[in-house]
N, CA, C and O atoms as a GROMACS GRO file, in nm:
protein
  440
    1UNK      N    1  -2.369  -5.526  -2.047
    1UNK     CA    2  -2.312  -5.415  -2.120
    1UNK      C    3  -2.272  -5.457  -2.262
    1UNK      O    4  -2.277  -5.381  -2.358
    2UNK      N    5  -2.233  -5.589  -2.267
    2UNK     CA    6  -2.156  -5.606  -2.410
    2UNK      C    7  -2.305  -5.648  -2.498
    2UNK      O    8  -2.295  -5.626  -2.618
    3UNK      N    9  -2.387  -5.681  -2.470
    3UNK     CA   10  -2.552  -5.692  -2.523
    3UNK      C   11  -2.585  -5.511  -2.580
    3UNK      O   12  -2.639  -5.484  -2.686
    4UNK      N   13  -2.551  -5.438  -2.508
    4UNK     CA   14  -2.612  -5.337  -2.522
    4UNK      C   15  -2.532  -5.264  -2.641
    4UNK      O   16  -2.591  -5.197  -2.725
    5UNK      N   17  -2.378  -5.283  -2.641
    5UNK     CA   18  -2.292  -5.248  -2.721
    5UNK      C   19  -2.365  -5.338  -2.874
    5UNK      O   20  -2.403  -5.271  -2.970
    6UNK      N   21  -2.372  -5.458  -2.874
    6UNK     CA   22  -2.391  -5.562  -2.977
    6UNK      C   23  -2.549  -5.477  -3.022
    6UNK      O   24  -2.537  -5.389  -3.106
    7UNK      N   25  -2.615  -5.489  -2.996
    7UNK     CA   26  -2.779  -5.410  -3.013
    7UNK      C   27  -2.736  -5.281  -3.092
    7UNK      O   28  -2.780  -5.262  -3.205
    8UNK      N   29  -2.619  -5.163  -3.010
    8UNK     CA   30  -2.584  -5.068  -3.094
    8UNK      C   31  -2.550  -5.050  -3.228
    8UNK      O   32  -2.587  -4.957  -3.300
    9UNK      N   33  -2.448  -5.181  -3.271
    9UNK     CA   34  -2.352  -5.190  -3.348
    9UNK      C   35  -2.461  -5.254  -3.451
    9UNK      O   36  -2.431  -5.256  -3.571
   10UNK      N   37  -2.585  -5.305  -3.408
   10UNK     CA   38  -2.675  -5.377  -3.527
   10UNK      C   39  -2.758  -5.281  -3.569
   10UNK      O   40  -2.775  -5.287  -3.691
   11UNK      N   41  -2.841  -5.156  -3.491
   11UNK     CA   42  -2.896  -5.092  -3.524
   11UNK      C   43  -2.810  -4.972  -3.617
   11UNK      O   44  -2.865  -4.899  -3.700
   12UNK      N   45  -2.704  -4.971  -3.594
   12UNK     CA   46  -2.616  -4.897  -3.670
   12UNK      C   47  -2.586  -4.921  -3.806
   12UNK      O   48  -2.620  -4.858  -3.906
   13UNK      N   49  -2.510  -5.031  -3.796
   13UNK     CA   50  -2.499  -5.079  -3.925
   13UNK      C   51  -2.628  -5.097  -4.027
   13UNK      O   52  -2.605  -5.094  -4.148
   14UNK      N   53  -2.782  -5.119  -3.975
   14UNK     CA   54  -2.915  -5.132  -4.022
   14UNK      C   55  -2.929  -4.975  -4.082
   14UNK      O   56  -2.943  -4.955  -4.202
   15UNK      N   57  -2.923  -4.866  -3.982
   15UNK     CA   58  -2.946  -4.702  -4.029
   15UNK      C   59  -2.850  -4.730  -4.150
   15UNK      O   60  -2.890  -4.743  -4.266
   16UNK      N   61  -2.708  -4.740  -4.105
   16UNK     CA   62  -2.575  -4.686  -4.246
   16UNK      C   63  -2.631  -4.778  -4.351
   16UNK      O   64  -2.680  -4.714  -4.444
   17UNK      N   65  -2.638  -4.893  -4.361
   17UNK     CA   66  -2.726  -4.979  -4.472
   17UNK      C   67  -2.840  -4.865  -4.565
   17UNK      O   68  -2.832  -4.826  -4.681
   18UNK      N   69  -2.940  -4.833  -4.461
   18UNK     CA   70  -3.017  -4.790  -4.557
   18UNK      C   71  -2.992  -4.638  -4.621
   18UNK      O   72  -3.037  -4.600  -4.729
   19UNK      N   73  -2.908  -4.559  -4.526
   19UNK     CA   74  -2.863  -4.425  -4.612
   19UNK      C   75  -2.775  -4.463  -4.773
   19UNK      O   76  -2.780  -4.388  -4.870
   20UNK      N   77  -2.713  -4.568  -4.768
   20UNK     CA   78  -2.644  -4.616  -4.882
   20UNK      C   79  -2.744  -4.666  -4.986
   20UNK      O   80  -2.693  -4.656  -5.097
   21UNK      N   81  -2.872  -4.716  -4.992
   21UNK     CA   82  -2.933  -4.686  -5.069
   21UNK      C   83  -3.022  -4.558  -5.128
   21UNK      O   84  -3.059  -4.554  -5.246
   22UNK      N   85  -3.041  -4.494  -5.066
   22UNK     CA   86  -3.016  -4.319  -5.151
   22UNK      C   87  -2.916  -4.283  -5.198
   22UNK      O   88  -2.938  -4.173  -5.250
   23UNK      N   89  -2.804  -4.315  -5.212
   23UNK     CA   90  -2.720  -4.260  -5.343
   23UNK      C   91  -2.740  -4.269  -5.464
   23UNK      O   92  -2.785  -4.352  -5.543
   24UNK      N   93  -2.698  -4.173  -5.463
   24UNK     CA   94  -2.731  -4.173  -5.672
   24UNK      C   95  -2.593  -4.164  -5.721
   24UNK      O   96  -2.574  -4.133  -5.839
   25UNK      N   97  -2.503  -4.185  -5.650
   25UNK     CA   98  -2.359  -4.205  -5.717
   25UNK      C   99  -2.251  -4.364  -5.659
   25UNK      O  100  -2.278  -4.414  -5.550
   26UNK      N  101  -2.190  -4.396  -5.706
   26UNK     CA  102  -2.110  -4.508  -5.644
   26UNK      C  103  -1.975  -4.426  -5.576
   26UNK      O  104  -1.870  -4.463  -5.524
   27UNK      N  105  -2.023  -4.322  -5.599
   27UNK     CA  106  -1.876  -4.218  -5.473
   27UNK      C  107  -1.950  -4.240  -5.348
   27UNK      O  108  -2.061  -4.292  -5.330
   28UNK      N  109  -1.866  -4.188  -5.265
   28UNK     CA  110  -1.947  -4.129  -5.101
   28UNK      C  111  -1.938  -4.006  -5.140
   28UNK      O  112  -1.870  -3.934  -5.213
   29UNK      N  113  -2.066  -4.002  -5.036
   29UNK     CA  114  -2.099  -3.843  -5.062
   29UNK      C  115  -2.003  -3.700  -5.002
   29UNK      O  116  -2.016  -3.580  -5.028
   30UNK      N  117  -1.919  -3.761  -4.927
   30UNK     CA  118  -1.802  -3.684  -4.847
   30UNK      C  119  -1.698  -3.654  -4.970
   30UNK      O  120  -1.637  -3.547  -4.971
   31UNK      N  121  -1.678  -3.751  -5.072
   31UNK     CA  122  -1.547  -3.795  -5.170
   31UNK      C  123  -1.623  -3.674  -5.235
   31UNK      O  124  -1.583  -3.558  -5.233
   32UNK      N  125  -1.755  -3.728  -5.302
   32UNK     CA  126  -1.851  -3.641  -5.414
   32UNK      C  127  -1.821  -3.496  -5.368
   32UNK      O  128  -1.761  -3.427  -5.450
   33UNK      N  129  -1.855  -3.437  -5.242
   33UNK     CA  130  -1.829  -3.285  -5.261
   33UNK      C  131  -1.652  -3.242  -5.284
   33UNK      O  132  -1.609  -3.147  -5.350
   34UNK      N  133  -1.601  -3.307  -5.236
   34UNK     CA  134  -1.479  -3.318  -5.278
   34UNK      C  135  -1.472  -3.245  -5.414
   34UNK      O  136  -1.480  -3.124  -5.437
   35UNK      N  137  -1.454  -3.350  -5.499
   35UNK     CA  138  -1.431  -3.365  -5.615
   35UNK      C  139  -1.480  -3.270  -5.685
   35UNK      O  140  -1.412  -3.198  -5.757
   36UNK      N  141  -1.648  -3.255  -5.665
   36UNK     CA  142  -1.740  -3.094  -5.690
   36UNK      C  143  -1.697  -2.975  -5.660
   36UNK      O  144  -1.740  -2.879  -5.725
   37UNK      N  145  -1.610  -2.958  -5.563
   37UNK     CA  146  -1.479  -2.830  -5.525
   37UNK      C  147  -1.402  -2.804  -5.648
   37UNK      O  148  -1.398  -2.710  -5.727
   38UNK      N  149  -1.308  -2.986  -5.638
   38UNK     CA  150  -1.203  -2.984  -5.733
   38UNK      C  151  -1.240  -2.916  -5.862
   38UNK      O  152  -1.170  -2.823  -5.902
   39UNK      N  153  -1.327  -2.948  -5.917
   39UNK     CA  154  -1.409  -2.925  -6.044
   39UNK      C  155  -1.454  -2.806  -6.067
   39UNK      O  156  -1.459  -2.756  -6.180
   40UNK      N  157  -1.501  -2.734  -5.930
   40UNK     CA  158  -1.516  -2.562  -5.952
   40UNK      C  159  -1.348  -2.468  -5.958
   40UNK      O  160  -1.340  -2.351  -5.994
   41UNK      N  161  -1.236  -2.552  -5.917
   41UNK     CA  162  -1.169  -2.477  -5.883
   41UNK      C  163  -1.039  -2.522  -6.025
   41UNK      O  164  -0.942  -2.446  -6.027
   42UNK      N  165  -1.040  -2.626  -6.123
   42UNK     CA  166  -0.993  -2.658  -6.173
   42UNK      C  167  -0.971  -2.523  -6.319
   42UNK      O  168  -0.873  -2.507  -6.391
   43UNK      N  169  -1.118  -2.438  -6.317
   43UNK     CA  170  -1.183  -2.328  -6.405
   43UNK      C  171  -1.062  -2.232  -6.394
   43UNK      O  172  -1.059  -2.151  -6.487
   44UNK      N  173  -0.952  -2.220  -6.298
   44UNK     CA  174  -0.857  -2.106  -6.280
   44UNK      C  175  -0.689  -2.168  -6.356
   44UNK      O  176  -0.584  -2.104  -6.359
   45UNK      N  177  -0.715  -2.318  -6.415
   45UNK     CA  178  -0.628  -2.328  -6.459
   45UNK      C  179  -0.575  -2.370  -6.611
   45UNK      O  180  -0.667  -2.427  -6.671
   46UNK      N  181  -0.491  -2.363  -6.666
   46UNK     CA  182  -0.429  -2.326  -6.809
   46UNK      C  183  -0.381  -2.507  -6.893
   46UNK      O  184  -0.344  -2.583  -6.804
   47UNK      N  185  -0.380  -2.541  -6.964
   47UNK     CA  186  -0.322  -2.664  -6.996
   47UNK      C  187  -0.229  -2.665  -7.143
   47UNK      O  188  -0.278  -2.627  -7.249
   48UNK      N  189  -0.107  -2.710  -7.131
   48UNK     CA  190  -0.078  -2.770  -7.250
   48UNK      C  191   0.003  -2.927  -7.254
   48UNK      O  192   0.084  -2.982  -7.180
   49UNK      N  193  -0.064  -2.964  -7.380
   49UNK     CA  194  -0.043  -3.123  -7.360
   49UNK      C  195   0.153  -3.114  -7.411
   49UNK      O  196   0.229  -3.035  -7.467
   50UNK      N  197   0.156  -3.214  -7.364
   50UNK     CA  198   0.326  -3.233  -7.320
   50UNK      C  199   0.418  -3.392  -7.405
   50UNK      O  200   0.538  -3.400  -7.432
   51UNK      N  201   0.277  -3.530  -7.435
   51UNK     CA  202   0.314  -3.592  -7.444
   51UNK      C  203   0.151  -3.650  -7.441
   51UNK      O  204   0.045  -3.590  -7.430
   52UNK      N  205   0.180  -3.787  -7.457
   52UNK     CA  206   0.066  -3.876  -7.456
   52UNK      C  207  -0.024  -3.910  -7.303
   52UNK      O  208   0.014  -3.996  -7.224
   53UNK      N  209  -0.109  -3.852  -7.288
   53UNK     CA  210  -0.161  -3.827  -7.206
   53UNK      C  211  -0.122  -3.765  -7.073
   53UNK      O  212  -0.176  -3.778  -6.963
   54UNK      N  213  -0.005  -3.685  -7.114
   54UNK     CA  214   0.093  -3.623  -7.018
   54UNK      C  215   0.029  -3.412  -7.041
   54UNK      O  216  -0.015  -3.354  -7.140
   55UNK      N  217   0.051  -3.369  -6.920
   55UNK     CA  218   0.007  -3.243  -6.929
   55UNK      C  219   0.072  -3.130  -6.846
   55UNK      O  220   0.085  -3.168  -6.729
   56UNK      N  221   0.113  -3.016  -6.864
   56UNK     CA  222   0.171  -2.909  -6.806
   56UNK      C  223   0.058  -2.784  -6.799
   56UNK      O  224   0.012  -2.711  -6.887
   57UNK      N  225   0.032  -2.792  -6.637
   57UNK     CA  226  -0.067  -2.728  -6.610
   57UNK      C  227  -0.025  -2.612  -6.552
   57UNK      O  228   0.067  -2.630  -6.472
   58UNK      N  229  -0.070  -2.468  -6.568
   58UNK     CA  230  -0.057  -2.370  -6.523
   58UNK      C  231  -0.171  -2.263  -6.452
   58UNK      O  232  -0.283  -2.244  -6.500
   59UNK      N  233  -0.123  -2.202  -6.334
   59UNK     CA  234  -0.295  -2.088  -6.328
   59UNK      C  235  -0.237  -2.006  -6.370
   59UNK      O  236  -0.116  -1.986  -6.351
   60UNK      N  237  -0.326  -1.929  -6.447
   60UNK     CA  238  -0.368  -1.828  -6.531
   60UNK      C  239  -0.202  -1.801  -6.586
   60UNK      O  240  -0.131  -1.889  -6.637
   61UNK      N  241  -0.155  -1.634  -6.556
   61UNK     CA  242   0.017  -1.630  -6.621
   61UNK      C  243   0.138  -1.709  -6.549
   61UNK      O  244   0.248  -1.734  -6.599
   62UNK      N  245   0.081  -1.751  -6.389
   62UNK     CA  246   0.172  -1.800  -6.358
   62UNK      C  247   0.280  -1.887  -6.374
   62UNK      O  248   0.278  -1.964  -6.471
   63UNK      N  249   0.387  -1.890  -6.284
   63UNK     CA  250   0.505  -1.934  -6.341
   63UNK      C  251   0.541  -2.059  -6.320
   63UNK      O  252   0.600  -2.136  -6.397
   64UNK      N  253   0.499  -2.078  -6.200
   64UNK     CA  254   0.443  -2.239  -6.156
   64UNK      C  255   0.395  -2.324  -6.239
   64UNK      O  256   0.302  -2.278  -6.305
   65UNK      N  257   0.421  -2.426  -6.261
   65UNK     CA  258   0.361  -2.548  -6.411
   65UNK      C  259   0.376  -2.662  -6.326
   65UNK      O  260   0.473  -2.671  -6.251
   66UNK      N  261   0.273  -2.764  -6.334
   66UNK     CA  262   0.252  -2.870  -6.259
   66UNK      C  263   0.272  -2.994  -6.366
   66UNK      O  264   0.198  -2.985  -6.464
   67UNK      N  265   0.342  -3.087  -6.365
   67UNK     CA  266   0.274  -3.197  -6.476
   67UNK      C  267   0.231  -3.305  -6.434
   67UNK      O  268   0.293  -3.363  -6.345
   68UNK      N  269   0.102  -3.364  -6.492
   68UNK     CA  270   0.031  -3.421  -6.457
   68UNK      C  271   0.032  -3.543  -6.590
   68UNK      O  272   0.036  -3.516  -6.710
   69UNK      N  273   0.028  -3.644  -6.545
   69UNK     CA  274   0.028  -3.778  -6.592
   69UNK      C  275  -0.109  -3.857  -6.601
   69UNK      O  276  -0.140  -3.906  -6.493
   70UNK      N  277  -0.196  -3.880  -6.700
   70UNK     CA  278  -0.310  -3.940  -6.691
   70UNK      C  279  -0.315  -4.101  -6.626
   70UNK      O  280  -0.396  -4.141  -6.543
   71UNK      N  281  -0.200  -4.185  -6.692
   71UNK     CA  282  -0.167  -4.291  -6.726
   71UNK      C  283  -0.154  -4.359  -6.592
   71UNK      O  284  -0.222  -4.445  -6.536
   72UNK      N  285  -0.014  -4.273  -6.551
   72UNK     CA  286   0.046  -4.337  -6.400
   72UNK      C  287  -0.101  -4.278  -6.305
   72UNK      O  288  -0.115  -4.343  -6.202
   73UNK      N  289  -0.178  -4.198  -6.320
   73UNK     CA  290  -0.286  -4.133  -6.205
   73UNK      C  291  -0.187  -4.046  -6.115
   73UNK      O  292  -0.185  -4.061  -5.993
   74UNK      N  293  -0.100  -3.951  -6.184
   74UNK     CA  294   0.028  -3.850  -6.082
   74UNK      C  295   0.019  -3.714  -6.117
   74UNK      O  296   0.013  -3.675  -6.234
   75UNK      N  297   0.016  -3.641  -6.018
   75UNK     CA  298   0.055  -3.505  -6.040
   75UNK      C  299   0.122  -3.452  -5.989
   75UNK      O  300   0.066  -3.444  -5.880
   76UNK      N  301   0.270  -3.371  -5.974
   76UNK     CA  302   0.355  -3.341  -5.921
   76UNK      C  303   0.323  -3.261  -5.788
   76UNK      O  304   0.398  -3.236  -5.694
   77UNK      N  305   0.196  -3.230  -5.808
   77UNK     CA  306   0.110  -3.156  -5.717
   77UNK      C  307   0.132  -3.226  -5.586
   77UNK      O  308   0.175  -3.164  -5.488
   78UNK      N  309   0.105  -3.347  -5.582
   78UNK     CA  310   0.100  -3.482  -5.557
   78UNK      C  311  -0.015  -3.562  -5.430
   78UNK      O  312  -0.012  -3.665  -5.363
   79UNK      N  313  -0.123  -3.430  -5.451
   79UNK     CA  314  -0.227  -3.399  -5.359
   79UNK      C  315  -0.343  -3.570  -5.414
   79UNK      O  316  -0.425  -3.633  -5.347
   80UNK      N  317  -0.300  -3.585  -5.540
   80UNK     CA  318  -0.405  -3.721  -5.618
   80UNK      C  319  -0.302  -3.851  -5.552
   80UNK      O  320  -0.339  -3.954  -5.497
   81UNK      N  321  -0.206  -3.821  -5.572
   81UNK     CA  322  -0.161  -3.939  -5.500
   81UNK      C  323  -0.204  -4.014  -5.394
   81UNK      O  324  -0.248  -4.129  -5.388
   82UNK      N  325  -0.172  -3.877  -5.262
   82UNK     CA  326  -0.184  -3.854  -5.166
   82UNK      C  327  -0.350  -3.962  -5.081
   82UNK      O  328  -0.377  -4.052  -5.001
   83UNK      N  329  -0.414  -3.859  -5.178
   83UNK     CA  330  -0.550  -3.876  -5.109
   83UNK      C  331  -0.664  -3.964  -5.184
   83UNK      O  332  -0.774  -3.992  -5.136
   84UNK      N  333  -0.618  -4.001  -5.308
   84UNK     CA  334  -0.684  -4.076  -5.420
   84UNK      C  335  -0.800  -4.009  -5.504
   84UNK      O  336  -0.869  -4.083  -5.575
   85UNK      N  337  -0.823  -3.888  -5.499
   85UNK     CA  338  -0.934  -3.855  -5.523
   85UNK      C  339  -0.848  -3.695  -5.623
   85UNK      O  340  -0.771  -3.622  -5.561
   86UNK      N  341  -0.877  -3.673  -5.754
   86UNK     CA  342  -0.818  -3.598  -5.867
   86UNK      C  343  -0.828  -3.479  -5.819
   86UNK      O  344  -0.927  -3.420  -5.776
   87UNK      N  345  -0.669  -3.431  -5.831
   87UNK     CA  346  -0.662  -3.359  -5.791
   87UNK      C  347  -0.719  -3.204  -5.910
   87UNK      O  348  -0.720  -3.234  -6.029
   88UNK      N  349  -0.763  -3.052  -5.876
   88UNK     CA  350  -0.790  -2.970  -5.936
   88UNK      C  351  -0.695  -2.959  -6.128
   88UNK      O  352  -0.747  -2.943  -6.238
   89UNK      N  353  -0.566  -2.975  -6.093
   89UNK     CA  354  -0.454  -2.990  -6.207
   89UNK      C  355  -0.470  -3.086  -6.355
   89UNK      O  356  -0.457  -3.073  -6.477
   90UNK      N  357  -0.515  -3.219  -6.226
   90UNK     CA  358  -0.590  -3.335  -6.303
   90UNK      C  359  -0.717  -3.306  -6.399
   90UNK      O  360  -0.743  -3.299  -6.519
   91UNK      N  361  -0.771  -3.294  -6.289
   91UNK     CA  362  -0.942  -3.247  -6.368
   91UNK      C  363  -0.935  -3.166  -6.480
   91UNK      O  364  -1.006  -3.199  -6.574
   92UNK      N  365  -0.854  -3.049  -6.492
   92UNK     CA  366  -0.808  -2.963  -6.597
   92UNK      C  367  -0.767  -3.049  -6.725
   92UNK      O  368  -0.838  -3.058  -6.825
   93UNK      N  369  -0.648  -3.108  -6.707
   93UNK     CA  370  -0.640  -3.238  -6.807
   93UNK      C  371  -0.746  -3.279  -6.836
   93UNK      O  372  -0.812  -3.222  -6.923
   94UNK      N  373  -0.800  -3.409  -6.759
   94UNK     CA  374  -0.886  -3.476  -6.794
   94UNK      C  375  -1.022  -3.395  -6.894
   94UNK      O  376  -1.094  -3.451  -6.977
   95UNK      N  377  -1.024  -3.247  -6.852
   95UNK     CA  378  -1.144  -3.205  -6.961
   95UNK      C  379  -1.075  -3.222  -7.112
   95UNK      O  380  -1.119  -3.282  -7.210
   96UNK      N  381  -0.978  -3.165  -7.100
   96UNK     CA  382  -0.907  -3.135  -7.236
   96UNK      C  383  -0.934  -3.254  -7.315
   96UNK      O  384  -0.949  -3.242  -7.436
   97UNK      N  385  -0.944  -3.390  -7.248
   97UNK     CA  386  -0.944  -3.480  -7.344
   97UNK      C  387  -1.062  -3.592  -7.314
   97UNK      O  388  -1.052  -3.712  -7.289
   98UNK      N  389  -1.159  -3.518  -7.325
   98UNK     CA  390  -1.315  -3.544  -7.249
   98UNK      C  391  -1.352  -3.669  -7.197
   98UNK      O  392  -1.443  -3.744  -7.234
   99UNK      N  393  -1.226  -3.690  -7.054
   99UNK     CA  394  -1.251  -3.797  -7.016
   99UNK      C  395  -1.371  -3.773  -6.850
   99UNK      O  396  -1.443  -3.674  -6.867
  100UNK      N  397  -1.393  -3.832  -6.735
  100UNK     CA  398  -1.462  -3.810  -6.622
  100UNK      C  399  -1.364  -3.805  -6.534
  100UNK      O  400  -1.270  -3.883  -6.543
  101UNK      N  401  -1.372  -3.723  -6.449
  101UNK     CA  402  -1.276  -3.739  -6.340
  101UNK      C  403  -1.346  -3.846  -6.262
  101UNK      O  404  -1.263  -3.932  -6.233
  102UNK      N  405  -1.499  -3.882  -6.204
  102UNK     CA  406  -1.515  -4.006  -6.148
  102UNK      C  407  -1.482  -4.081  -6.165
  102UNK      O  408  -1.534  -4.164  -6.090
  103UNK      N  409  -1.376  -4.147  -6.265
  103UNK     CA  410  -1.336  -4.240  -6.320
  103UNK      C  411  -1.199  -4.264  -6.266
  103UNK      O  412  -1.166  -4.380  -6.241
  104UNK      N  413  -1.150  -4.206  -6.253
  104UNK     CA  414  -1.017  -4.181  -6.163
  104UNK      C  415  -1.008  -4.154  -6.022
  104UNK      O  416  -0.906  -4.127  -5.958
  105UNK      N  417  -1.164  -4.167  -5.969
  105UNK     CA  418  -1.116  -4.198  -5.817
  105UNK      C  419  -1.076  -4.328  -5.758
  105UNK      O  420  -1.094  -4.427  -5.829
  106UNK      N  421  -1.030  -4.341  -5.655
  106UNK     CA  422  -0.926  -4.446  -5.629
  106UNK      C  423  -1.081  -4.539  -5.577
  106UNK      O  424  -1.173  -4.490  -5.511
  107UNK      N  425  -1.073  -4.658  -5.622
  107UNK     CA  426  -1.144  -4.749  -5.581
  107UNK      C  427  -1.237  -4.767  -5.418
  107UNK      O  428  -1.353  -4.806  -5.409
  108UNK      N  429  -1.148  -4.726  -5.303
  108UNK     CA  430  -1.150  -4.732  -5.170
  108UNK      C  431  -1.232  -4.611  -5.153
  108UNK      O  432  -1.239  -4.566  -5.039
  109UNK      N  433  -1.286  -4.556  -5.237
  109UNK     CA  434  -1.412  -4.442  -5.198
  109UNK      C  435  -1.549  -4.442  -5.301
  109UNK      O  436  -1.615  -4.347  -5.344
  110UNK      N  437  -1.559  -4.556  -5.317
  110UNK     CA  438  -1.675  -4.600  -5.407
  110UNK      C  439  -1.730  -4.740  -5.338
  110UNK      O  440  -1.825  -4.800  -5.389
   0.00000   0.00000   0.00000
């Protein structure tokens, strides 16, 4: 049985090996749609800069204001913290000052 387990675990790791060379990104592709959400959904929100790479984000009139920190990688949101991967608030920033949000994903998903 433990042969048969060991045989599994090689042919496995051999398949996951070669799907990792079809990427065309150094994200995973799970992180990548992610982020491709974040990025459609970031379009509903408002920015004004606050400070040096510091930002107060709003949707549309609302009253709610988020601030978001380029520097520290924080958003009060605190969903980027959380999960390492920029949050919608972020991404908003980050256009304003034409940086990549891939650049700010947390290491452990690349």
């Amino acid at each position: 049985m433990l042969e048969d387990i060991r045989l599994y675990v090689m042919t496995r790791n051999y398949t996951l090996r070669k799907e990792c060379e079809d990427w065309k990104s150094e994200i995973f592709p799970n992180t990548r749609k992610v982020l491709e959400l974040h990025k459609k959904i970031q379009r509903k929100w408002s920015w004004s800069p606050s400070g040096w790479h510091q930002f107060e984000v709003r949707q549309g009139n609302g009253l709610e204001a988020l601030c978001v920190d380029l520097e520290k990688r924080e958003c009060s949101y605190r969903q980027w913290q959380l999960t390492g991967i920029p949050c919608p608030h972020s991404i908003t920033a980050m256009y304003f000052i034409n940086m990549n949000p891939d650049d700010y994903v947390s290491d452990s998903f690349k």
